[in-house]
C-alpha positions in Angstrom: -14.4 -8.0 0.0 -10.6 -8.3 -0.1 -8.7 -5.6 -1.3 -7.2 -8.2 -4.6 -10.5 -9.4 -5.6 -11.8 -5.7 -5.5 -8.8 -4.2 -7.4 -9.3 -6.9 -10.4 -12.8 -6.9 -10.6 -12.1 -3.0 -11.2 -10.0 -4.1 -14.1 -12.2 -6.3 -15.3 -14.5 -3.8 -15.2 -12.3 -1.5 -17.5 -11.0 -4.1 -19.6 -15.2 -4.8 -20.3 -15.8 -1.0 -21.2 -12.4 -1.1 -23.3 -13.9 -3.8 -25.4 -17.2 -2.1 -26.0 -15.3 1.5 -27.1 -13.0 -0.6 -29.3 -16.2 -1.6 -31.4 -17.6 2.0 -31.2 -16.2 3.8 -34.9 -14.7 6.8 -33.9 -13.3 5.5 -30.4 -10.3 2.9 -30.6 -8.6 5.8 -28.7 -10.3 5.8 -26.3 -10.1 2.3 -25.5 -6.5 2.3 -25.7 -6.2 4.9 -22.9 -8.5 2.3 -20.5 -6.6 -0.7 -21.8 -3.4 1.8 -20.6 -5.6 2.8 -17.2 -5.6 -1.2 -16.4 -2.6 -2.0 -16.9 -1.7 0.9 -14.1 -3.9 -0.5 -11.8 -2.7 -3.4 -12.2 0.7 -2.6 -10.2 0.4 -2.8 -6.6 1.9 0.6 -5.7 -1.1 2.4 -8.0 -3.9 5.2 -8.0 -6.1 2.3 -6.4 -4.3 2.6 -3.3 -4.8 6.6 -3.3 -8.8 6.1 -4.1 -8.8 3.0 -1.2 -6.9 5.5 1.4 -10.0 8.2 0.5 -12.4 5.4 0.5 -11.6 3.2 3.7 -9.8 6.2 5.6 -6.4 6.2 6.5 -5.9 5.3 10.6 -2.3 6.8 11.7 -0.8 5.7 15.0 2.2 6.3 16.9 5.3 3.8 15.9 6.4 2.6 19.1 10.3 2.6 17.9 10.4 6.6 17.0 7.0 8.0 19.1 7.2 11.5 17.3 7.0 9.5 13.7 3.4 8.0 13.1 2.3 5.3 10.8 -0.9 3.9 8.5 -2.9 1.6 8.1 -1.7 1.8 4.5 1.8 1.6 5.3 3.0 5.1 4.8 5.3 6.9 7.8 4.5 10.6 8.7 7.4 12.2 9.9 7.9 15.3 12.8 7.2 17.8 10.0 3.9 16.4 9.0 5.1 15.3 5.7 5.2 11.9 4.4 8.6 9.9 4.4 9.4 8.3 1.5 10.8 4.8 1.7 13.1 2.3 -0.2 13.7 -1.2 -0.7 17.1 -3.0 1.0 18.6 -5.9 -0.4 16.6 -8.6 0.8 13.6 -7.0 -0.5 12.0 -5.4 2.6 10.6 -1.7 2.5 12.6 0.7 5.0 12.4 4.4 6.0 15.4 5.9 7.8 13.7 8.3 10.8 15.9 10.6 12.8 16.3 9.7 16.6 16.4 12.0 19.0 20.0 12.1 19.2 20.1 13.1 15.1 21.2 9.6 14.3 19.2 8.0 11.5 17.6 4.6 12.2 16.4 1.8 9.9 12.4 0.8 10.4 11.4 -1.7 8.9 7.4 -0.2 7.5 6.0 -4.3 7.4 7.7 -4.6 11.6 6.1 -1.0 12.3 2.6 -1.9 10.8 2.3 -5.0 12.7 3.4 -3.6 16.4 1.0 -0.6 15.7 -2.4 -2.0 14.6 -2.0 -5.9 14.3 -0.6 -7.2 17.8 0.3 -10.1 17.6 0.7 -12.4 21.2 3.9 -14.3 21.4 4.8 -17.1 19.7 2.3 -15.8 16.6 3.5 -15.4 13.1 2.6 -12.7 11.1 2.7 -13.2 7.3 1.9 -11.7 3.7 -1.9 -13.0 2.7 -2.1 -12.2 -0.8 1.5 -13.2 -1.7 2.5 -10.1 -3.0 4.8 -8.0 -0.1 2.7 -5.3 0.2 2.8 -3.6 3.7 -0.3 -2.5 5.1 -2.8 -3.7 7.4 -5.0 -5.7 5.0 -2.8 -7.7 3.4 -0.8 -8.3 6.7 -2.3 -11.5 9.1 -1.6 -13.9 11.7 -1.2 -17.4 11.0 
């Protein structure tokens, strides 16, 4: 199952149990706090991607640009220290994380460029593209056309 029709059928799935506490007496509240919980989930950068990462299992390899920095299948950049680097958006919209060379210069990497050298390889001439439309960077919404 693709990870977009699994995330809404799991807000359908709360919208459903929302409905059935609304008509409940006593627990409107309730249902307002899963209405809330769906609407959360609903964002691509959400707690589903923390239970998918426990559920599928993360897979780090090596980025081939900085070898002592690795990457996930998820998209996420571990730096020398073990800890996870945090990223930001440039102008035109791409996701980046500035890693330290060797020389203590800081260098742009592009996450969506270091997800597909590192698990994706694609031959030459290929295209790689975003399958689900939105620009999420990991290896499931990532393919070759």
């Amino acid at each position: 199952m693709e990870l977009v029709q699994l995330t809404n059928k799991i807000i359908t799935g709360i919208e459903l149990l929302a409905e059935d506490y609304n008509a409940v007496p006593g627990c409107p509240d309730y249902a307002k706090k899963l209405r809330r919980m769906s609407k959360v989930l609903a964002k691509p950068e959400s707690i589903i991607d923390k239970v998918l990462r426990k559920e599928i299992g993360e897979e780090w390899k090596a980025v081939k640009a900085h070898p002592t920095y690795k990457i996930s299948n998820f998209g996420r950049v571990i730096g020398r220290n073990g800890k996870v680097l945090s990223t930001y958006i440039d102008c035109y919209g791409r996701e980046i994380v500035d890693p330290q060379t060797e020389n203590g210069k800081h260098k742009h990497l592009h996450i969506r460029a270091a997800v597909i050298n590192a698990f994706i390889h694609p031959k030459k001439g290929e295209k790689v593209k975003y399958m689900h439309g939105q620009k999420v960077n990991t290896v499931y919404n990532l393919g070759i056309v």
